[in-house]
C-alpha positions, -999 to 999 in steps of 0.1 A, spaced: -429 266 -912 -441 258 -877 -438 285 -849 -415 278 -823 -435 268 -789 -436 301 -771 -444 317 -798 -471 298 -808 -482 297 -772 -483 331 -770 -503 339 -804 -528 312 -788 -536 331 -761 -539 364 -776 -566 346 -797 -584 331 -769 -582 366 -752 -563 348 -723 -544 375 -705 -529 352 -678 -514 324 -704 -503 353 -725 -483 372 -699 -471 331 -686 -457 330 -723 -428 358 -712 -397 353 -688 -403 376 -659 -382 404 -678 -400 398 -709 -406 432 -728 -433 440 -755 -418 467 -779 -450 483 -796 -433 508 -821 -409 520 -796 -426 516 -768 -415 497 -743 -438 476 -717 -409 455 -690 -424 428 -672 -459 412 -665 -477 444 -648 -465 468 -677 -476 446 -705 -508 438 -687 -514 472 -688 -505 477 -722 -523 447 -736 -559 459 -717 -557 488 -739 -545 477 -769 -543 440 -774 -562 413 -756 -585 445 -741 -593 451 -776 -604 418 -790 -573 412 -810 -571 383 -836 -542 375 -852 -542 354 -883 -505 338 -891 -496 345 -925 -461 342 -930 -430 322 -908 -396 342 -906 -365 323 -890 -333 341 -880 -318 323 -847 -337 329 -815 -358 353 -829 -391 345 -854 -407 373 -871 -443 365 -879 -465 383 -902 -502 386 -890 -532 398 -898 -544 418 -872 -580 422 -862 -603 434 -832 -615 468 -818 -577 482 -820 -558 482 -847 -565 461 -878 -544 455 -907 -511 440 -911 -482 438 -886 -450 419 -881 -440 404 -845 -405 392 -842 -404 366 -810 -370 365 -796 -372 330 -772 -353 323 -746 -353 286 -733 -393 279 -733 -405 314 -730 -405 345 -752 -381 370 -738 -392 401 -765 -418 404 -787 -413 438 -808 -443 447 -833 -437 468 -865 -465 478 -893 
């Protein structure tokens, strides 16, 4: 199953270790949900992401495609210098941006 845009976009740029197009993938209220915590907007998930995402050389390798309305969970494979194993992301999209993105082990 192809990823929706944004989402795709988003995963893209994480790869490339492209902070800038990453954070241009959320709406300007966008929210990254990393196990309960809670990163609003561009200068909180830039901050978050230096120290645990793009900071940290993450891959993430698609695995599996889930569906359910506006949201997509997708199941990667994480690697880099933070955490690797698997995770799931669920993408909620809003118009041509990502408006959540929530990971869970």
């Amino acid at each position: 199953m192809p990823l929706p845009e944004p989402v795709a976009a988003a995963i893209d740029a994480a790869n490339a270790g492209d902070l800038e197009a990453f954070l241009g993938c959320f709406t300007p209220d966008g929210v990254v949900d990393d196990w309960g915590r809670e990163f609003h907007g561009p200068t909180e998930i830039a901050g978050w992401s230096d120290k645990e995402f793009i900071g940290v050389n993450v891959s993430l390798t698609v695995e599996a495609v889930e569906p359910d309305g506006d949201d997509t969970t997708v199941t990667a494979q994480g690697g880099g210098d933070g955490f690797n194993g698997p995770s799931h992301f669920t993408f909620r999209v809003d118009g041509d941006r990502v408006s959540r993105m929530t990971i869970r082990e």
